[in-house]
C-alpha positions as a Markdown table, in Angstrom:
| # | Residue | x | y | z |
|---|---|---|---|---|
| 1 | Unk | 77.8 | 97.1 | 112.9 |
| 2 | Unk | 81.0 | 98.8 | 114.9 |
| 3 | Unk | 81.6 | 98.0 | 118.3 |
| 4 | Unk | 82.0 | 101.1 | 120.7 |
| 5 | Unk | 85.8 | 102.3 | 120.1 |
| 6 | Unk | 86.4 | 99.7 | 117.2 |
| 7 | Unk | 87.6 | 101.5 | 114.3 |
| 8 | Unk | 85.9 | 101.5 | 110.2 |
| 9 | Unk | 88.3 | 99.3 | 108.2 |
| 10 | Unk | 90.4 | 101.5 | 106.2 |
| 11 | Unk | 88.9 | 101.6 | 102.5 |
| 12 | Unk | 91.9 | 101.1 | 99.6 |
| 13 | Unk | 92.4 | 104.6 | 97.9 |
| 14 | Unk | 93.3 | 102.7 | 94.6 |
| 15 | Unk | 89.8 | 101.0 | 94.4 |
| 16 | Unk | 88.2 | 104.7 | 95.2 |
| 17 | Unk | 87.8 | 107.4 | 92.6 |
| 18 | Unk | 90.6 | 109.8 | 92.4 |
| 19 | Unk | 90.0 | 112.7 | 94.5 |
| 20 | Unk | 89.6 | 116.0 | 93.8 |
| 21 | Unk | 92.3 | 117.9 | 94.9 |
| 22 | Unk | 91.9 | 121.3 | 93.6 |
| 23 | Unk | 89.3 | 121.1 | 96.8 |
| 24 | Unk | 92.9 | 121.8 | 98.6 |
| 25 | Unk | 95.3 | 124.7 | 99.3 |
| 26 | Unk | 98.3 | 125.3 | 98.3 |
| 27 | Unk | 99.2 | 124.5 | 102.2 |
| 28 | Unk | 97.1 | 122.0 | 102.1 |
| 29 | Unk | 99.2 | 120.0 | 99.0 |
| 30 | Unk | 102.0 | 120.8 | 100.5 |
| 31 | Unk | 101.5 | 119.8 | 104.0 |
| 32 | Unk | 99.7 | 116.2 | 102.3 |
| 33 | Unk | 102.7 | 116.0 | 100.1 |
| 34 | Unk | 105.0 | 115.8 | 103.2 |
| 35 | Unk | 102.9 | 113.7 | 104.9 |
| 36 | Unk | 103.5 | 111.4 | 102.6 |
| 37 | Unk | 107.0 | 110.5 | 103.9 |
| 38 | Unk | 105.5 | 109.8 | 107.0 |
| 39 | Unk | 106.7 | 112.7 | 109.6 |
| 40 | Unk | 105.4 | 113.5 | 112.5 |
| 41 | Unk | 103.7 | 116.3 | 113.5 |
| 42 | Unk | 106.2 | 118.2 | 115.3 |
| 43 | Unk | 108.9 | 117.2 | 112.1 |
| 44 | Unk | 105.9 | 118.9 | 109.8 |
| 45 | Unk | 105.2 | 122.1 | 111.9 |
| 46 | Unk | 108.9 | 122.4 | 112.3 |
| 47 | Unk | 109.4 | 122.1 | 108.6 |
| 48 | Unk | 107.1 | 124.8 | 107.8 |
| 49 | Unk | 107.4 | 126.9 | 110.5 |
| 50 | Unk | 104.8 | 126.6 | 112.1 |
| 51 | Unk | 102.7 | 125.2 | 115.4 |
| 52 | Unk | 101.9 | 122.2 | 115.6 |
| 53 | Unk | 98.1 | 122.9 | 116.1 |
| 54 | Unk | 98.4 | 124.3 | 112.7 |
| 55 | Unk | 99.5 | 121.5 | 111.4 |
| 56 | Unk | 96.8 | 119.4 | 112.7 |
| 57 | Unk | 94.0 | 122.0 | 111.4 |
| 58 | Unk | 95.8 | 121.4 | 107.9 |
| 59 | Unk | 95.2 | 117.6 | 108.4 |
| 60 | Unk | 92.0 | 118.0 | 109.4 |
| 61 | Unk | 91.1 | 119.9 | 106.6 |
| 62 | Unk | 92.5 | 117.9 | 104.1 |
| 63 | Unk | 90.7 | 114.9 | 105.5 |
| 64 | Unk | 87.6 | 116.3 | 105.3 |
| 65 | Unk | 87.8 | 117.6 | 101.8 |
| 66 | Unk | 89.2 | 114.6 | 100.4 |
| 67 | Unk | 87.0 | 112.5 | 102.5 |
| 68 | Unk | 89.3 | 110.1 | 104.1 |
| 69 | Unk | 89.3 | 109.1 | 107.9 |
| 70 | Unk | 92.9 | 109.2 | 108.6 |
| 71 | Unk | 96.0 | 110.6 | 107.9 |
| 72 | Unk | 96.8 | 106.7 | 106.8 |
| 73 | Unk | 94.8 | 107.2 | 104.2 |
| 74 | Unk | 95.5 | 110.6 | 103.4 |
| 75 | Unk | 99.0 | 109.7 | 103.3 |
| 76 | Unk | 98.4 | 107.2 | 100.9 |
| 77 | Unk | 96.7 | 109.2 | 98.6 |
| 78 | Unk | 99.7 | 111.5 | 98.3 |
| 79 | Unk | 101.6 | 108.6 | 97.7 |
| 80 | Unk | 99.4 | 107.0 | 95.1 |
| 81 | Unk | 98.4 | 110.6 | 93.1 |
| 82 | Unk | 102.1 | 112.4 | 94.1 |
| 83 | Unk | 102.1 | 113.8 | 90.5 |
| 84 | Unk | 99.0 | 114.8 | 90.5 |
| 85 | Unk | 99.6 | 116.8 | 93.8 |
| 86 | Unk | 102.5 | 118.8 | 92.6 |
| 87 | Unk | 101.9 | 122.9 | 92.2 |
| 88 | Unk | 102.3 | 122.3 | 88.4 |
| 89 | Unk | 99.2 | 120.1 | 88.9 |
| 90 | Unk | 97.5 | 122.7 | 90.4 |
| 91 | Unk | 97.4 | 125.2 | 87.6 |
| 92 | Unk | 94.4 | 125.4 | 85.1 |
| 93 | Unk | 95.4 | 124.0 | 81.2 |
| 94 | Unk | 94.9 | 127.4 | 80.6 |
| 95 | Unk | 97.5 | 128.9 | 82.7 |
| 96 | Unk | 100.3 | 126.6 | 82.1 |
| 97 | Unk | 100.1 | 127.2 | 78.3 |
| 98 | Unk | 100.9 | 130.7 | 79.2 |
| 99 | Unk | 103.4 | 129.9 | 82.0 |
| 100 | Unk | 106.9 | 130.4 | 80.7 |
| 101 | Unk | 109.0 | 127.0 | 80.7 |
| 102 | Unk | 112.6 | 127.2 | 81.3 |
């Protein structure tokens, strides 16, 4: 059992399922894609222009969706399934048949 103000141990995203990010935004990749790289976030709402509040509703949103407890985690998730987080990722098979390729 946790102590008051001791903290979960943080689960290995390798060992877990992958997650399922069409759950997310198209802000919300991106801002989890960034994270990745470890910025702060004043460095991410200054990036995307906007406040930093916003930034941390993205965060909180993508954590909850994905089901992680921390941006830690979250972060490495973006690391671990970058490809997969990409906006060519996001399309349905469908659409990207149809998409034209340069």
């Amino acid at each position: 059992m946790e102590q008051q103000g001791e903290k979960a141990p943080m689960r290995d995203v390798r060992q877990s399922p992958k997650p399922d990010f069409s759950r997310l935004t198209s802000r919300e990749r991106e801002v989890l894609l960034l994270l990745a790289g470890g910025p702060s976030n004043r460095s991410l709402a200054q990036h995307l222009g906007v406040a930093e509040r916003t930034v941390r509703a993205h965060l909180t949103s993508v954590t909850r969706k994905l089901g992680v407890r921390s941006r830690l985690e979250a972060a490495l998730l973006a690391t671990t399934y970058h490809d997969a987080l990409l906006p060519e990722a996001a399309m349905p098979e469908e659409a990207m048949e149809q998409a034209p390729h340069s």
